[in-house]
C-alpha positions in Angstrom: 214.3 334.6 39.2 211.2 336.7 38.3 211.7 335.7 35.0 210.3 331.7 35.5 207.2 331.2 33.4 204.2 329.5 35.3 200.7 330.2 34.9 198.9 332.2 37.3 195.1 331.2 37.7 194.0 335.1 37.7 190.9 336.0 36.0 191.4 339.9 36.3 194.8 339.1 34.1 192.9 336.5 31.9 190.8 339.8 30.6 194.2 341.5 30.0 195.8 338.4 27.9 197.4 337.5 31.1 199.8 340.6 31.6 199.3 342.5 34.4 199.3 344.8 36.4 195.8 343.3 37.9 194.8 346.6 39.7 191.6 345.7 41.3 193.0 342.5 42.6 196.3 344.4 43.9 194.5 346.9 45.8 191.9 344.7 47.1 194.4 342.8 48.7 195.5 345.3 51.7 192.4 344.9 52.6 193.9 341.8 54.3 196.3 343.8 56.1 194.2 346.0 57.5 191.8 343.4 59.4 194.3 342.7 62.3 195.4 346.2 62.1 191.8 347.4 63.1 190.4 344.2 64.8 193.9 344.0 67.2 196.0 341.5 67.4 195.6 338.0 69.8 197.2 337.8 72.5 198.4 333.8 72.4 201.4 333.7 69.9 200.6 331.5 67.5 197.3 333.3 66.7 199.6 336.5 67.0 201.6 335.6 64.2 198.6 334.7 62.3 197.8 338.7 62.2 201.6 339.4 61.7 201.2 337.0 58.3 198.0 338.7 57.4 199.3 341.9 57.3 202.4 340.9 55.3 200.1 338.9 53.3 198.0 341.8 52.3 201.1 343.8 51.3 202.6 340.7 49.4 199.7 339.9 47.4 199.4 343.1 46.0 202.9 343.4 44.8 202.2 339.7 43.4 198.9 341.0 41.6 200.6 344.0 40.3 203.4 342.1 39.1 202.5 338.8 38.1 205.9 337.4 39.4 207.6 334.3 41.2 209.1 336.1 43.8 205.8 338.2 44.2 203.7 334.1 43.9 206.3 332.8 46.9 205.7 335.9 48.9 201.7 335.5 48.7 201.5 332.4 49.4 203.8 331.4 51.8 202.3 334.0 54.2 198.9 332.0 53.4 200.7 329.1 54.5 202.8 330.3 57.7 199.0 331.9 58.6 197.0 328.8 58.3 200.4 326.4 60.1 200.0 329.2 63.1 196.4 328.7 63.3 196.2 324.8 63.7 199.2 325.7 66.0 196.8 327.8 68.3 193.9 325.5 67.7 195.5 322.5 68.8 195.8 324.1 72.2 192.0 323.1 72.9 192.8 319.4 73.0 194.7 317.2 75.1 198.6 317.0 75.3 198.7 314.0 73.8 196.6 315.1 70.5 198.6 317.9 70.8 201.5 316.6 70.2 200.2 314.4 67.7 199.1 317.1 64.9 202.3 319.6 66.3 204.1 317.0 64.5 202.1 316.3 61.4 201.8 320.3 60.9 205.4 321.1 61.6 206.4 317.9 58.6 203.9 319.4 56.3 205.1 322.7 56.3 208.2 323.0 54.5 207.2 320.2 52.9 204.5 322.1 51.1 206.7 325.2 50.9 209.3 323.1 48.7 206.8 321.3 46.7 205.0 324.9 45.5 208.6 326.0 44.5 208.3 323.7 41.3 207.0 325.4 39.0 205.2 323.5 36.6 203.2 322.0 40.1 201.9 325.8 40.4 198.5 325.0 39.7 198.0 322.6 42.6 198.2 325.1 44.9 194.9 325.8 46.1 194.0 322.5 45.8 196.8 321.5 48.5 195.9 324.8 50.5 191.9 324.0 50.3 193.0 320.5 51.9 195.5 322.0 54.3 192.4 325.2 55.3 189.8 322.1 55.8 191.5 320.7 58.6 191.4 324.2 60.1 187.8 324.3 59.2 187.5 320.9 61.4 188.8 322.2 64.0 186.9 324.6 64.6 184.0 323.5 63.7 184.7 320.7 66.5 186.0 323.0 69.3 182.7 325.4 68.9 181.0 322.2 69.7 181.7 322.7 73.6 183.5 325.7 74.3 181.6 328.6 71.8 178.2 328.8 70.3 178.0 326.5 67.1 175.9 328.7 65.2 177.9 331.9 65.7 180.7 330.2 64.3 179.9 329.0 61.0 177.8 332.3 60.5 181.4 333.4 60.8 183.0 330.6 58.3 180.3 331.5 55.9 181.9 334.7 55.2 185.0 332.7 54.6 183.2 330.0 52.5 181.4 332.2 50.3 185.0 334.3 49.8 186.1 331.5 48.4 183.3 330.0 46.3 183.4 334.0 44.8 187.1 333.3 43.4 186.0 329.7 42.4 183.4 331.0 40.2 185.7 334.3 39.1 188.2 331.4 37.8 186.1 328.7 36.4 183.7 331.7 34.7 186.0 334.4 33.7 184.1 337.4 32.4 184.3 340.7 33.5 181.2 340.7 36.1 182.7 337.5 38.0 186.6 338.9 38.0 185.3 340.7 41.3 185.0 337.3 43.0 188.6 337.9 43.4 188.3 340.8 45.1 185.3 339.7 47.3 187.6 336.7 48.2 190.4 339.1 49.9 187.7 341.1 51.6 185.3 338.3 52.8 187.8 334.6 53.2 190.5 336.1 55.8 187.5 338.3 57.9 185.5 335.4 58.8 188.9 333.1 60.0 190.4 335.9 61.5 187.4 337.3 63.6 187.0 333.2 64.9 190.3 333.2 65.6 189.7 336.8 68.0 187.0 335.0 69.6 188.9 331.9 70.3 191.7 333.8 71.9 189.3 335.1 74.5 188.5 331.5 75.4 192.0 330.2 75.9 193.3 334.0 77.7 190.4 333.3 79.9 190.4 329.6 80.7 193.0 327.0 82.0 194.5 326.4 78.5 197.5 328.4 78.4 201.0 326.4 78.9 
């Protein structure tokens, strides 16, 4: 099982001739666990189990970085997955029933649909395409929710730490060299802190307003 070739879009293991262990990026990575471990966890479930998949995402990813393997790839990003499906699950709960419904529907199709799709492995290297699609409609909403119930411009100060996580690993794949491989590790510092801490202040709103069901 660990033995399936696919190619893993790393630059830390780029600099190695793609073997591993990629040790900065490994131990970068429980950095992610440790943001709902020291920020708390939510109190609505579905944003609950978004800290439950950070912290095994954190733990996952580094065994995937330090070993460079499909079980170790599945394990990452699955968790990514699961994290981002909970989230739209807990967003949603700031709109009507019927929209509600509507995207609970839509999310609940596209999840294992996604899931079996990233099992192929020569489609590997669409993942964060199809997860940078997936993330943007989480973006959405929350951008559109800060609209009336939060400050706008507290918000995307907070997505910018997100955003610039992930333009860091953009640049740290499309430039590999060994100054930009840190964009990596900037990425699992920077991308889950800025969802996670909206995500905190989100859960206020609803554990403080009429939107619990």
């Amino acid at each position: 099982m660990n033995n399936i070739e696919f190619y893993h879009n790393f630059c830390e293991s780029v600099l190695q001739n793609y073997k591993g262990p990629e040790i900065l990026n490994s131990y970068s990575s429980l950095f992610i666990s440790l943001i709902p471990i020291f920020m708390g966890l939510p109190q609505l479930i579905n944003f609950k189990n978004v800290g439950y998949m950070l912290i095994l995402n954190g733990f996952f990813s580094f065994y995937y970085h330090y070993s460079l393997s499909w079980l170790g790839k599945h394990l990452d990003e699955v968790t990514m997955i699961l994290a981002n499906y909970y989230g739209i699950s807990g967003l949603i709960k700031f709109y009507d029933n019927n929209y509600q419904n509507k995207i609970n529907r839509l999310n609940t199709i596209f999840l294992p649909c996604f899931i079996s799709f990233n099992t192929i492995p020569q489609l590997d290297f669409l993942f964060p395409t199809i997860f940078g699609i997936y993330v943007s409609y989480t973006v959405y909403l929350i951008y559109d929710i800060s609209k009336i119930y939060y400050n706008s411009k507290t918000i995307i100060s907070y997505l910018m730490y997100s955003l610039f996580g992930a333009v860091c690993w953009s640049i740290s794949e499309l430039y590999c060299t060994e100054e930009t491989k840190y964009g990596h590790v900037l990425w699992h510092m920077l991308f889950p802190y800025g969802f996670y801490k909206i995500l905190l202040i989100y859960d206020d709103i609803i554990n403080s307003s009429p939107f619990q069901s």
